[in-house]
C-alpha positions in Angstrom: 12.4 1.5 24.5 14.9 -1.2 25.4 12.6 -2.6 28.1 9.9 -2.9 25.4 12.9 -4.7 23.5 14.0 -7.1 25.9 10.5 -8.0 26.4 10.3 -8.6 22.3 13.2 -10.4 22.5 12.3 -12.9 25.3 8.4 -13.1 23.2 10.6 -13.8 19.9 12.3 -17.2 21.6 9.1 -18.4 23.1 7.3 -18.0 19.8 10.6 -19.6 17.9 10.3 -22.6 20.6 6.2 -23.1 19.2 6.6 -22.9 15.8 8.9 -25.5 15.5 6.7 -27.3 18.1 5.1 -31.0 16.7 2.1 -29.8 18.5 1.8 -27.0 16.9 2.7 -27.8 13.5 0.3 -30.4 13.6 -3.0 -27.6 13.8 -2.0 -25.5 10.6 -4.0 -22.6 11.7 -3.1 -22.1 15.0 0.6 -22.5 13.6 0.3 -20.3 10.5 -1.1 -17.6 13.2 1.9 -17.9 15.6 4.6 -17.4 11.7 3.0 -14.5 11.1 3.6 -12.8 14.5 7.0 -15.2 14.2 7.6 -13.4 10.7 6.5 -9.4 12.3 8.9 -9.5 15.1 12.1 -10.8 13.5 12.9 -7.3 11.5 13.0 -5.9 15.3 14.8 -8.7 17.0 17.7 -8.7 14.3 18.1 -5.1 14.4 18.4 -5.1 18.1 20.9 -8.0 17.4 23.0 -5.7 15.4 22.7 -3.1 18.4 23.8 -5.5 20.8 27.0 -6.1 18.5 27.8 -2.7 18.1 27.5 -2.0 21.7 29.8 -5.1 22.1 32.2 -3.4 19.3 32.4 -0.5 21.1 33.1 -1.4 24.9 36.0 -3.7 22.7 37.2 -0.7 20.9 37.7 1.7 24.0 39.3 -1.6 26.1 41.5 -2.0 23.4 42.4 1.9 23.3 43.4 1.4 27.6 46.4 -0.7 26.2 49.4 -0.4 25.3 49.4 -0.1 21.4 51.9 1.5 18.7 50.6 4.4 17.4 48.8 2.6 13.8 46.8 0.0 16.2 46.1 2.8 18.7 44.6 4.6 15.1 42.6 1.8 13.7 40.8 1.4 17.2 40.0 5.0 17.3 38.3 4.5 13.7 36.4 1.7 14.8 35.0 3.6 17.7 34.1 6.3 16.2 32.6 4.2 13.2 30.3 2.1 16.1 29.5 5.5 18.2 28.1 7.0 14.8 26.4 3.6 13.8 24.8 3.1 17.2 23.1 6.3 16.8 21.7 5.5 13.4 20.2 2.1 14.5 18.7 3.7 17.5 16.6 6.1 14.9 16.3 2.7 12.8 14.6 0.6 16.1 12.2 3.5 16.4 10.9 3.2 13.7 10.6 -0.2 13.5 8.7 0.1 17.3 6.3 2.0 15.7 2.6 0.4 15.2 2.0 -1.1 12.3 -0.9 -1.2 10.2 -2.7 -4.3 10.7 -3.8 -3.8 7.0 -0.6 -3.3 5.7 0.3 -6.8 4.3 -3.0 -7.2 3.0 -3.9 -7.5 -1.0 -5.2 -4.2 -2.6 -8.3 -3.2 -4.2 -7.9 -0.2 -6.5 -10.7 1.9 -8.1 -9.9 4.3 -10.8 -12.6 6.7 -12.0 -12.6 9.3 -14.8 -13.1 12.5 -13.3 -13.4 16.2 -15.2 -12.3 15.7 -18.2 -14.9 13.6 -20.5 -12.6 10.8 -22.5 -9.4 12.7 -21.8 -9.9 11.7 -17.6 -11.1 8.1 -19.4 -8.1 7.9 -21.3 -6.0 8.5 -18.6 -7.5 6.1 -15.7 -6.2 3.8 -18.4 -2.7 5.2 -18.5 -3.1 4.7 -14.4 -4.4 1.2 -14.4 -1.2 0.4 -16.7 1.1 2.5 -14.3 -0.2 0.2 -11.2 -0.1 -3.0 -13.5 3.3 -2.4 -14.2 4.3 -1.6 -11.1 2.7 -4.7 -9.2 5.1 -6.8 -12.2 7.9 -4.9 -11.2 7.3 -6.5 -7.3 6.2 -9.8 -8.7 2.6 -9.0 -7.6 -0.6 -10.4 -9.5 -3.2 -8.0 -11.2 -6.8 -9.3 -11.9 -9.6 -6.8 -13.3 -13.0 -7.0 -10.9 -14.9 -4.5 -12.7 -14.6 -2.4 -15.4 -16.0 -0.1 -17.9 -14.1 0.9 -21.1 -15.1 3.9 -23.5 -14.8 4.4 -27.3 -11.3 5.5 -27.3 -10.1 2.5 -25.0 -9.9 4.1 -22.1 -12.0 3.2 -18.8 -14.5 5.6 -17.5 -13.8 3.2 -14.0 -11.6 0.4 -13.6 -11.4 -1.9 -10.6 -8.4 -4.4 -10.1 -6.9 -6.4 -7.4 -3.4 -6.0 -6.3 -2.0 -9.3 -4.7 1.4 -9.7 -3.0 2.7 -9.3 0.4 2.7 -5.9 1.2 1.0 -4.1 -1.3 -1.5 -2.1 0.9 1.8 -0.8 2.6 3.0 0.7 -0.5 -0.1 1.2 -2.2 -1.9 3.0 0.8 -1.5 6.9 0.0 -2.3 6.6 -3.5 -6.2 7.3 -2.7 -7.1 10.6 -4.0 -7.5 12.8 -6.9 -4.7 12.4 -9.8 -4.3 15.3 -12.3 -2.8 15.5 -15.6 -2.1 18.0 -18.0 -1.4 17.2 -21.7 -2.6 18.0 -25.0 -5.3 15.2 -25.6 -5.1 13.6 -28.8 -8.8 14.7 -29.5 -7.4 17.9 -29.6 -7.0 19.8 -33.1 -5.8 22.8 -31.9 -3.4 21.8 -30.0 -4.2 23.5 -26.5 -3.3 21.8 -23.0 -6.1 20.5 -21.0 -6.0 19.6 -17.9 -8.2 15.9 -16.0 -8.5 14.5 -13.4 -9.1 10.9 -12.0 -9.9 9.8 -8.8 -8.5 7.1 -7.3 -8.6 4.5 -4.6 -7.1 2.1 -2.7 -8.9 -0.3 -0.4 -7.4 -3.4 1.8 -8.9 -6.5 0.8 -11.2 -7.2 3.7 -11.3 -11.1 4.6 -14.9 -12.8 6.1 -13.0 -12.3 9.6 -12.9 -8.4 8.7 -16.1 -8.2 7.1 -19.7 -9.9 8.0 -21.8 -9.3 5.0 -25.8 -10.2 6.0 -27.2 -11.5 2.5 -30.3 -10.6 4.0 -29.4 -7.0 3.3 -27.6 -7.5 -0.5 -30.2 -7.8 -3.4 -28.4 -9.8 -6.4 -30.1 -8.7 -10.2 -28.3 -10.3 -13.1 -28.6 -8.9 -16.7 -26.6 -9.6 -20.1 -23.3 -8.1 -20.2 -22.9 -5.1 -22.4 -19.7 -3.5 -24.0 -16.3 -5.8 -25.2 -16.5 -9.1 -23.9 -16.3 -11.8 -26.4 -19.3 -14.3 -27.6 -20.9 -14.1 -24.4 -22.1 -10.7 -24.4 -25.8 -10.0 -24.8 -26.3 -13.8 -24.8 -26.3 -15.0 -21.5 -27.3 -13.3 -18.1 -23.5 -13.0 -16.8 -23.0 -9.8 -15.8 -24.3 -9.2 -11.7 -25.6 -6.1 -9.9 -25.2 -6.7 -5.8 -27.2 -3.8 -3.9 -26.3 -3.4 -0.3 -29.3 -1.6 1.1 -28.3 -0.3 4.6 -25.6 1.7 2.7 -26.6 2.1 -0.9 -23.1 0.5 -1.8 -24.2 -0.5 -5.6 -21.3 -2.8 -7.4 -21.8 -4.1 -10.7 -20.1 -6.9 -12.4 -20.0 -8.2 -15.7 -15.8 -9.3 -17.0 -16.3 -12.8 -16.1 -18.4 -15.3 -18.7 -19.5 -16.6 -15.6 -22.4 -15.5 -13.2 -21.0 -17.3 -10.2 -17.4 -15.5 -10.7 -19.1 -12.1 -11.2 -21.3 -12.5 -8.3 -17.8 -13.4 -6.2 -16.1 -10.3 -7.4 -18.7 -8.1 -6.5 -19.2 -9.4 -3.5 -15.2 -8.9 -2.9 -15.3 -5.1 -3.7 -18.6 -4.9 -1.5 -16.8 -6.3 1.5 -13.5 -4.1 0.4 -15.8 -1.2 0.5 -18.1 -2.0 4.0 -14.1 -2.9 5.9 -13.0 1.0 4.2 -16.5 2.8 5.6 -15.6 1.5 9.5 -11.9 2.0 8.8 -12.5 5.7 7.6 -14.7 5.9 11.1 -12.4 5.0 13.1 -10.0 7.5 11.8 -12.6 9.9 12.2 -12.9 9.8 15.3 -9.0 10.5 15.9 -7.9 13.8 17.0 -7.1 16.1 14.1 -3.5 16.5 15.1 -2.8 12.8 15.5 -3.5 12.4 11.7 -1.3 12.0 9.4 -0.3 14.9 6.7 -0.3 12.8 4.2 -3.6 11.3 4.4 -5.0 7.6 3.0 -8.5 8.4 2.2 -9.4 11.3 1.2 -10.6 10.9 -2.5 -11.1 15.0 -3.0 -7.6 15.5 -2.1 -5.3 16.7 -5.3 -2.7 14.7 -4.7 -0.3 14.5 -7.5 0.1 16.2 -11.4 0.9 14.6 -14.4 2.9 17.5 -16.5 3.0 16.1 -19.9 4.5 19.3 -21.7 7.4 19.2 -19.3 7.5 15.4 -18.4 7.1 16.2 -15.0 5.5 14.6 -12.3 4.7 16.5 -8.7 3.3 15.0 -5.5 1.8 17.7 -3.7 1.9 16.6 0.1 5.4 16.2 0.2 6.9 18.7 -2.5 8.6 16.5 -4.3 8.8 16.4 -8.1 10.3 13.9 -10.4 11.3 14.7 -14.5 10.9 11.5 -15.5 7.2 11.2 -16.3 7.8 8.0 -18.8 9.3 6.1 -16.0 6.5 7.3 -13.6 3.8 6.0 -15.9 5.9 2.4 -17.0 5.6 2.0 -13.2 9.1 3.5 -11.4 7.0 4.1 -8.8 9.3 3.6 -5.6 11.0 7.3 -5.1 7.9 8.7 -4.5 6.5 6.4 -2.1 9.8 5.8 -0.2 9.1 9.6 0.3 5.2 9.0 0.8 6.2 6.4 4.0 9.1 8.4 5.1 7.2 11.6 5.6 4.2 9.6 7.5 7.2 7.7 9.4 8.8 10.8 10.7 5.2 12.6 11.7 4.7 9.2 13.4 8.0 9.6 15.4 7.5 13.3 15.8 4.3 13.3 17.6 5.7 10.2 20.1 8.4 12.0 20.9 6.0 14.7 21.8 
């Protein structure tokens, strides 16, 4: 590990020397390329700073204990070595982690589809109570929500919904909410008064980029038809709304929020190269061994992954056992305890299985 970090260490100053190179500043994308490897290796190169100082500390600390010193200085050195002995340990586990490979998706934007499930307008009512859960959350982090796609019911509720999530890091956090989301409440259609229990499937897909993603137009039929539904004085009167067909998958997307053809067409061609850039990313996990995947899973959209316990105001992520009673604050978008947990778990499989 630490020849891996001296290496880092002697890549970090060369890369330092660049950046701030005229040259190099002077072609904006070869520099922007060279920041972002810049900006992946510093979290590494200060932590092994800090081990480097606490080594230092230490080798101090028991120099200090060889001398002569009354009995109170002779104490305080004794702290401080045992304080730098446990502290060494903890930034070991800390670098390990950080050593671990990262996701090359993980910085990436978010798109998130939400779909009613079994249910009827309950599961519709609910995606909405999602979508709101994720929109809050994303203002929480400073992050920026736009709607692709969507399509509402009676009750105000979305029978699908599909947003973008923008802000560094959101596929990082956003990652292992793919997969089935159940909730169990009375629904306010209800006259009895019995609990029901949805479900709504969700999931979350890395913005794929043209680099990521070659889309052949030869192979995407475009239909355009008059938007339908709440939309304002545009609806039924223009030919706004846009159907994009990919054939060699049968990927359908249709898009119809935007007054504008142009815009829709751009969306749906966003959430069809979102979708293409999940199909070879789900293929390539495939083909992993079963025991080098994770527990915890990022795909899987039949997976139950989590229940919404309304009666109880309760909240329980299955794959890791943990369960929150604080459902209000789950759905206003406190959504950090369970995904701390969520990358923890995966971080320590991650570790497990190297150490193996």
């Amino acid at each position: 590990m630490f020849d891996r970090l001296e290496e880092l260490e002697k890549k970090y100053g060369e890369l330092s020397d660049k950046v701030n190179s005229p040259d190099i500043i002077a072609d904006q994308n070869r520099w922007r390329e060279l920041m972002k490897e810049h900006s992946a290796i510093t979290p590494i190169i200060e932590k092994y700073k800090e081990y480097k100082k606490t080594m230092s500390d230490i080798k101090e600390a028991k120099e200090m204990l060889g001398e002569s010193l009354d009995d109170e200085m002779k104490q305080m050195f004794k702290d401080e070595l045992k304080e730098g002995q446990e502290r060494i340990e903890e930034i070991k586990e800390e670098l390990k982690i950080l050593l671990l490979p990262a996701d090359p998706n993980d910085e990436k934007n978010v798109i998130v589809e939400i779909r009613g499930g079994a249910g009827g307008d309950e599961a519709a009512l609910f995606a909405g109570d999602l979508f709101r859960m994720y929109s809050r959350y994303a203002e929480r982090r400073r992050w920026k929500t736009e709607i692709m796609s969507s399509n509402e019911n009676d009750l105000g509720g979305y029978k699908e919904i599909v947003f973008m999530i923008a802000g560094k890091g959101a596929y990082s956090r956003l990652k292992y909410e793919s997969g089935v989301h159940r909730v169990q409440r009375i629904p306010t259609t209800e006259s009895g008064g019995r609990i029901h229990t949805s479900t709504v499937t969700v999931a979350v897909l890395p913005e794929a980029e043209d680099v990521d993603v070659e889309i052949d137009m030869n192979d995407v039929r475009v239909d355009v038809f008059r938007s339908s539904g709440n939309g304002g004085q545009s609806v039924n009167t223009t030919d706004s709304a846009v159907r994009v067909t990919h054939a060699p998958t049968g990927i359908v997307i249709s898009c119809q929020d935007e007054k504008s053809q142009l815009k829709n067409k751009d969306k749906a061609l966003k959430i069809l190269r979102a979708k293409l850039y999940e199909l070879e990313l789900q293929k390539q996990q495939n083909e992993l061994s079963a025991e080098r995947r994770s527990q915890v899973g990022t795909g899987d959209r039949s997976e139950r992954i989590r229940t919404y316990n309304f009666p109880q105001g309760r909240v329980t992520d299955h794959r890791v056992g943990l369960t929150l009673h604080r459902l209000d604050s789950v759905l206003d978008g406190d959504l950090d305890e369970i995904m701390d947990t969520l990358i923890t778990t995966v971080q320590a499989e991650k570790l497990k299985s190297v150490n193996e």
